[in-house]
Steps between C-alpha positions, in 0.01 A plus 500: 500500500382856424234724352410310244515140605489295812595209356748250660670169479430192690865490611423880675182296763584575826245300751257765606508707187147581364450402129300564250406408142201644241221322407249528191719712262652717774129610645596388824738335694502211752717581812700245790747437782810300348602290822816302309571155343307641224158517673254808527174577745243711354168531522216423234186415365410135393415507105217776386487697813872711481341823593286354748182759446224229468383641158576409146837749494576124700505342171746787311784443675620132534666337794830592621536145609727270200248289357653150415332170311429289788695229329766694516575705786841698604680241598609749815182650581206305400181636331435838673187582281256517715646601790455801665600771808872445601704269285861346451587470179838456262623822348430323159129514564502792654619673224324283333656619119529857605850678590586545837536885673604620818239748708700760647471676850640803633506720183461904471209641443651615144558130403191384564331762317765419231371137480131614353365134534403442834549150706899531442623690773453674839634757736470258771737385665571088502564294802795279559450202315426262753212666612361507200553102419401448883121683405485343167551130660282617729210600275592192305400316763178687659379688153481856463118573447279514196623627176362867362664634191498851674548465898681108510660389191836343435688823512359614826637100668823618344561843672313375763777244562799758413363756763244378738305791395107516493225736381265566797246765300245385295604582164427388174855392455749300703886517489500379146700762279304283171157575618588883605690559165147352331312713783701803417432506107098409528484801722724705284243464220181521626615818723369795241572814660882591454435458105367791457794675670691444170371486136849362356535087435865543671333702780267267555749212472688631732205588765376131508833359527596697800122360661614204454861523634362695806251215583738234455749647724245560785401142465822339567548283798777726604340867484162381658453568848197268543757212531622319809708206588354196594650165639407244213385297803283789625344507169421085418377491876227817387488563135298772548633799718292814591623814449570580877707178521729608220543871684620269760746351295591862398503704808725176672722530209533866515607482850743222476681675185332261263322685240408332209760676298724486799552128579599310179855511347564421187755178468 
């Protein structure tokens, strides 16, 4: 793996690794825990609702669930069309067509900006890989919330599950490094004023791409410092956690040595 390509083979799964494979002519990708004997949780939408807003943009984006004929369903999985929330499904219908790529955690600051499409990478750091198949069973079992393209989508069950890690500000955008990468270049074209700080095409080129590096980077799970750990039984028991519960977490952490970019190490 590199710069230019995260993709891998199926003989390179470890259990725990979090996968990922594009969708819709590469316009986004759908994102899981591979937990061995060729099986992968993620989380989805059931058909017509993958982004989860309530609006039409519903009906743009199809399902990231593998739709089957009901006469003939994978002979390992069943017909997973219509399900919904936090699934088990083959790799073959997970991938369902697409190649298969490996998210990577623990990266500089340098390759991440390097890798200009966002939802790839992140400086975060992973957890050993049984915690991470321990909170994916977990969430398998007891669900992991509603979807939301921007704040609870496929990618943020995925790092989720790799760190533990949860946003506790309310933001426009979760831990997803998709939806900030898609957050990052909206707001590096509708913000005006640095245009006029350079009349050149190049100049200008170069101004809006460094927006939208800058507010990728800040965006990432593991720059952000409205993040905290939380138990993946903490969070099924109250889904929703105020603000002065996750300084908690934080403070707690802090004194115990356990710092969000303190605790995990890589395997």
């Amino acid at each position: 793996m590199g710069v230019l390509s995260n993709k891998i083979d199926r003989e390179q799964l470890k259990p725990g690794d979090h996968i990922y494979s594009w969708r819709q002519a590469y316009i986004y990708a759908h994102h899981g825990i591979y937990v061995g004997d060729g099986m992968v949780i993620h989380f989805t939408r059931g058909a017509g609702q993958e982004i989860g807003t309530g609006t039409f943009l519903d009906r743009l984006l199809v399902s990231s669930s593998p739709v089957h004929d009901r006469d003939n369903p994978c002979p390992k999985c069943g017909d997973l069309s219509r399900n919904d929330g936090v699934i088990s499904s083959c790799l073959d219908c997970f991938l369902y067509g697409g190649e298969l790529y490996l998210f990577e955690y623990g990266v500089s600051a340098a390759f991440f900006l390097a890798k200009a499409r966002g939802g790839t990478c992140t400086l975060a750091v992973s957890d050993p890989h049984e915690d991470v198949l321990r909170r994916a069973s977990f969430l398998l079992e007891n669900g992991f919330g509603g979807y939301n393209v921007f704040k609870n989508n496929c990618e943020d069950f995925a790092i989720y599950c790799k760190t533990g890690l949860l946003v506790f500000t309310n933001l426009s955008v979760g831990r997803s490094g998709q939806a900030a990468s898609y957050l990052a270049a909206a707001s590096t074209i509708v913000s005006t004023p640095l245009r006029f700080m350079t009349t050149s095409v190049s100049g200008l080129a170069a101004v809006g791409y460094g927006m939208y590096c800058v507010s990728r980077l800040v965006s990432d799970i593991g720059v952000r410092r409205d993040v905290c750990k939380v138990p993946v039984e903490r969070l099924v028991a109250s889904p929703i956690l105020s603000e002065q519960e996750m300084m908690g977490n934080i403070n707690e952490a802090e004194k115990t040595g356990e710092t969000s970019k303190d605790t995990a190490k890589d395997d």
